[in-house]
C-alpha positions as a Markdown table, in Angstrom:
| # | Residue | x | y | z |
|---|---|---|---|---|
| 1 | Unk | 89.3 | 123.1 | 91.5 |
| 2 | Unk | 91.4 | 124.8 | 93.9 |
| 3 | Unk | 95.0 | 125.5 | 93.1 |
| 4 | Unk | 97.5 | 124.2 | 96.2 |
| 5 | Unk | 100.8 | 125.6 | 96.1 |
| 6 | Unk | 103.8 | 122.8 | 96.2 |
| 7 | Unk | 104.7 | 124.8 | 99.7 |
| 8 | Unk | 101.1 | 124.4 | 100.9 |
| 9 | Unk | 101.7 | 121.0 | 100.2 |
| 10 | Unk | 105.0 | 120.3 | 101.7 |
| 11 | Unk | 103.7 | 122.3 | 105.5 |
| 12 | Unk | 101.0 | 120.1 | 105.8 |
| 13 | Unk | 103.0 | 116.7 | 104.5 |
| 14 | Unk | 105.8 | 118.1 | 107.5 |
| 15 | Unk | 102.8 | 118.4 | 110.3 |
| 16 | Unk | 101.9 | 115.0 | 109.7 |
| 17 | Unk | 105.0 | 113.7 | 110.4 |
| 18 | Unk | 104.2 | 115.1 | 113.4 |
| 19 | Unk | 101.2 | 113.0 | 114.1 |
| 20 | Unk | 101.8 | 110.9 | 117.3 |
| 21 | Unk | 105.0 | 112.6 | 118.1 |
| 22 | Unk | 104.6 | 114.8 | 121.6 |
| 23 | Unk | 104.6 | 118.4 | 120.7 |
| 24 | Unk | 104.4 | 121.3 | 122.5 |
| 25 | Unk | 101.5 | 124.1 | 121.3 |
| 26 | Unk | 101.9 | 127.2 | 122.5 |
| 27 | Unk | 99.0 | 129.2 | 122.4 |
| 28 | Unk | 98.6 | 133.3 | 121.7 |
| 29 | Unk | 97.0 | 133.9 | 125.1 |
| 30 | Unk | 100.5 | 132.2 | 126.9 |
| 31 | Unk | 99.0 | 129.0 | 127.8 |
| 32 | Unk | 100.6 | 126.0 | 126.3 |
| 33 | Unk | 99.8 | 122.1 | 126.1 |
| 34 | Unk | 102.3 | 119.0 | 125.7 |
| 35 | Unk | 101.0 | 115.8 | 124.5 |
| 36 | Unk | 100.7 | 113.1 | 121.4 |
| 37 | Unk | 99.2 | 115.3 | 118.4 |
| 38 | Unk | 96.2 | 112.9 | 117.1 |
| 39 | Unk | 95.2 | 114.6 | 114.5 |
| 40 | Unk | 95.0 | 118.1 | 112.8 |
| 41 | Unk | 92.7 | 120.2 | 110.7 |
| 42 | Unk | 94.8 | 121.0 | 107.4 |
| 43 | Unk | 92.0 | 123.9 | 106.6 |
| 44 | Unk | 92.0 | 125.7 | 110.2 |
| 45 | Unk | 95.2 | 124.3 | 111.8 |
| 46 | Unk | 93.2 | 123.2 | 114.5 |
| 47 | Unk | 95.0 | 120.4 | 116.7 |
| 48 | Unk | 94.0 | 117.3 | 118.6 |
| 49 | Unk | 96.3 | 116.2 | 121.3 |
| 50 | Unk | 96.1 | 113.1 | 123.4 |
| 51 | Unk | 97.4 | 112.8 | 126.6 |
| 52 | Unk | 97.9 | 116.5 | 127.3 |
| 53 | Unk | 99.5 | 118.1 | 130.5 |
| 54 | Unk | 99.1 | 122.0 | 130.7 |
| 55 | Unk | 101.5 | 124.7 | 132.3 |
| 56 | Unk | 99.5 | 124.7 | 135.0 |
| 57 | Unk | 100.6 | 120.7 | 135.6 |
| 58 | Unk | 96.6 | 119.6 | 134.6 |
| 59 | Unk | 96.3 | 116.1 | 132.5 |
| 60 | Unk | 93.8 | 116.1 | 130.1 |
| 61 | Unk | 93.1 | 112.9 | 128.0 |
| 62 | Unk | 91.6 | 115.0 | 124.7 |
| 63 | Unk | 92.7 | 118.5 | 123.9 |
| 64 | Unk | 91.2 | 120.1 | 121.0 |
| 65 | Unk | 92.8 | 123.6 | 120.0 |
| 66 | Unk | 91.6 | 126.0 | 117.5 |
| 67 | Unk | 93.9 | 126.6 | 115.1 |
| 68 | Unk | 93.4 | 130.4 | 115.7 |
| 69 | Unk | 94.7 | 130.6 | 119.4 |
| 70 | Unk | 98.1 | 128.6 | 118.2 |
| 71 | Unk | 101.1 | 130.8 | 118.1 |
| 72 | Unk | 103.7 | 127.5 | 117.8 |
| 73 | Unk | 104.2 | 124.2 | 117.5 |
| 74 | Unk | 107.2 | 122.6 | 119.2 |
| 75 | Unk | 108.6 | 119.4 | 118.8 |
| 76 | Unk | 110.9 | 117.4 | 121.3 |
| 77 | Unk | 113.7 | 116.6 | 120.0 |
| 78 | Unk | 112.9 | 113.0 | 118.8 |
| 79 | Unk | 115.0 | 110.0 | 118.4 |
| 80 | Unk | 116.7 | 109.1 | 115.1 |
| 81 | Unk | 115.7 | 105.7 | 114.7 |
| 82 | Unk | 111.7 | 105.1 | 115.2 |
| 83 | Unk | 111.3 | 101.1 | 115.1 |
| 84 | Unk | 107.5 | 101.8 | 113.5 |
| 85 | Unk | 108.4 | 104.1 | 111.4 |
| 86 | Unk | 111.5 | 102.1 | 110.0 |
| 87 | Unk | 109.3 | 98.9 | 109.7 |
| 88 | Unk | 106.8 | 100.7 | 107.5 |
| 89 | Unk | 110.2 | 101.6 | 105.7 |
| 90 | Unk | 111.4 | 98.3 | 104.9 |
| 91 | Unk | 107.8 | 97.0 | 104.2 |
| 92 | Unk | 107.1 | 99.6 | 101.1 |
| 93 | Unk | 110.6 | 100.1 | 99.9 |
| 94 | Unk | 112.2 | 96.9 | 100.8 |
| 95 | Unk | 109.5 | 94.6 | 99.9 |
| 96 | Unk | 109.5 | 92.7 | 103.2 |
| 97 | Unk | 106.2 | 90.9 | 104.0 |
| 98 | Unk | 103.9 | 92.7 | 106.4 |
| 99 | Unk | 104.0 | 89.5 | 108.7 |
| 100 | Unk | 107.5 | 88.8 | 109.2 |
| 101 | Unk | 108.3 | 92.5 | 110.6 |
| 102 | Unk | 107.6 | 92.6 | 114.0 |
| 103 | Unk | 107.6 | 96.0 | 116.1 |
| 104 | Unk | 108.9 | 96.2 | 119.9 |
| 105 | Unk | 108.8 | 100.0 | 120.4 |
| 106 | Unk | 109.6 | 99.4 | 124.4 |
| 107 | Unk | 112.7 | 98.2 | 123.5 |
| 108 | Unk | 113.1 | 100.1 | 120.1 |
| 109 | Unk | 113.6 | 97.0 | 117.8 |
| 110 | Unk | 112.6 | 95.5 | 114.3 |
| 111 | Unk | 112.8 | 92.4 | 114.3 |
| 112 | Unk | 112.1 | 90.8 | 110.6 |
| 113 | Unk | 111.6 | 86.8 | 110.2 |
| 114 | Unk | 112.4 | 85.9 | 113.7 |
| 115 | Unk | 116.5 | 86.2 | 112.9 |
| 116 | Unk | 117.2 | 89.8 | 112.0 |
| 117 | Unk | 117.0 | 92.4 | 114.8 |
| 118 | Unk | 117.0 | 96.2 | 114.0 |
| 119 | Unk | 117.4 | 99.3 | 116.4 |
| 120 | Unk | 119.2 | 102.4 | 116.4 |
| 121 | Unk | 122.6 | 101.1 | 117.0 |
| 122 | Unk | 122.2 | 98.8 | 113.8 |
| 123 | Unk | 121.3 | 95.8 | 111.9 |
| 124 | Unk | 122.0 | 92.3 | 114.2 |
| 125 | Unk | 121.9 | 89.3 | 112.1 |
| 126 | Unk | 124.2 | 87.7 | 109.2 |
| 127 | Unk | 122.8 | 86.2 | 105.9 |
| 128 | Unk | 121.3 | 88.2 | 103.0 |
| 129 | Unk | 118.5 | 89.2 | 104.7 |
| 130 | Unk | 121.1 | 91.3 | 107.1 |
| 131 | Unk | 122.9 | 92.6 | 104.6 |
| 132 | Unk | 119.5 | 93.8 | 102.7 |
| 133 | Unk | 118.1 | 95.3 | 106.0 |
| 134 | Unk | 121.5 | 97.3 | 106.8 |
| 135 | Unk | 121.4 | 99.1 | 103.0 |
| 136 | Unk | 117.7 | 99.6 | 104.3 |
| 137 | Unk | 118.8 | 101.1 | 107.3 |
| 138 | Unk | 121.4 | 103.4 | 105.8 |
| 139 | Unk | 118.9 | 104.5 | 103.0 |
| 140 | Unk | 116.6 | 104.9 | 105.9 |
| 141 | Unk | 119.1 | 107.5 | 108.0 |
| 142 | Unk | 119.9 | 109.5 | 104.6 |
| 143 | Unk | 116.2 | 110.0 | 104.2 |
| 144 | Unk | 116.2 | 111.5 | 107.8 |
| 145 | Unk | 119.4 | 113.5 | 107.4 |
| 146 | Unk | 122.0 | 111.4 | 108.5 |
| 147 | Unk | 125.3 | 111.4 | 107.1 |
| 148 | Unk | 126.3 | 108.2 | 106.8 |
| 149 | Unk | 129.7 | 106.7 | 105.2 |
């Protein structure tokens, strides 16, 4: 049995966070691609993007890069508040049914039992449901490195 380091462990837990964020791969040969990473090889770094444009303004609908030729992953600088991201939040630590969280990413809102709305300003709603979805919500920024008071 192989022995994986905690840090070995940690990288590739932080790459995929990155799964189906846009990122920016730079490769060594000065060519780079931006586009939705779909998947990753943990053993040989290599990437799959979706939706790829190159510098050279080309759309590709698949790229697969070998994790050789990679020099650097950037990320865009992403929004706080990801509505899927926050409903699978609520659902595993908040113990809200599965079925009464509904995701609008177009508009960036949770909604949760038809009354409660959620986005990145805050929680809309009143009732104990509201008040349990706003401690989610600030648990939720802490976790993602947001001071909150």
């Amino acid at each position: 049995m192989a022995f994986v380091s905690d840090a070995a462990r940690r990288f590739t837990a932080r790459i995929n966070k990155l799964v189906d964020k846009v990122v920016i791969v730079r490769l060594s040969t000065g060519k780079w691609y931006k586009g939705k990473l779909a998947g990753f090889d943990p053993n040989t770094l290599s990437l799959a993007l979706e939706g790829a444009v190159d510098n050279e303004e080309n759309n590709w609908p698949i790229v697969i890069v070998k994790g050789d030729v990679v020099s650097e992953i950037l990320v865009e600088k992403s929004a706080i508040f990801d509505p899927k991201e926050f409903a699978d939040f609520i659902v595993k630590m908040g113990n809200i049914p599965p079925h009464q969280v509904r995701v609008y990413e177009d508009l960036g809102i949770v909604e949760v039992a038809r009354s409660v709305r959620v986005s990145k300003d805050g929680v809309e709603g009143a009732g104990p449901l509201a008040h349990r979805l706003n401690s989610l919500f600030r648990e939720y920024l802490r976790r993602k490195g947001v001071k909150v008071t």
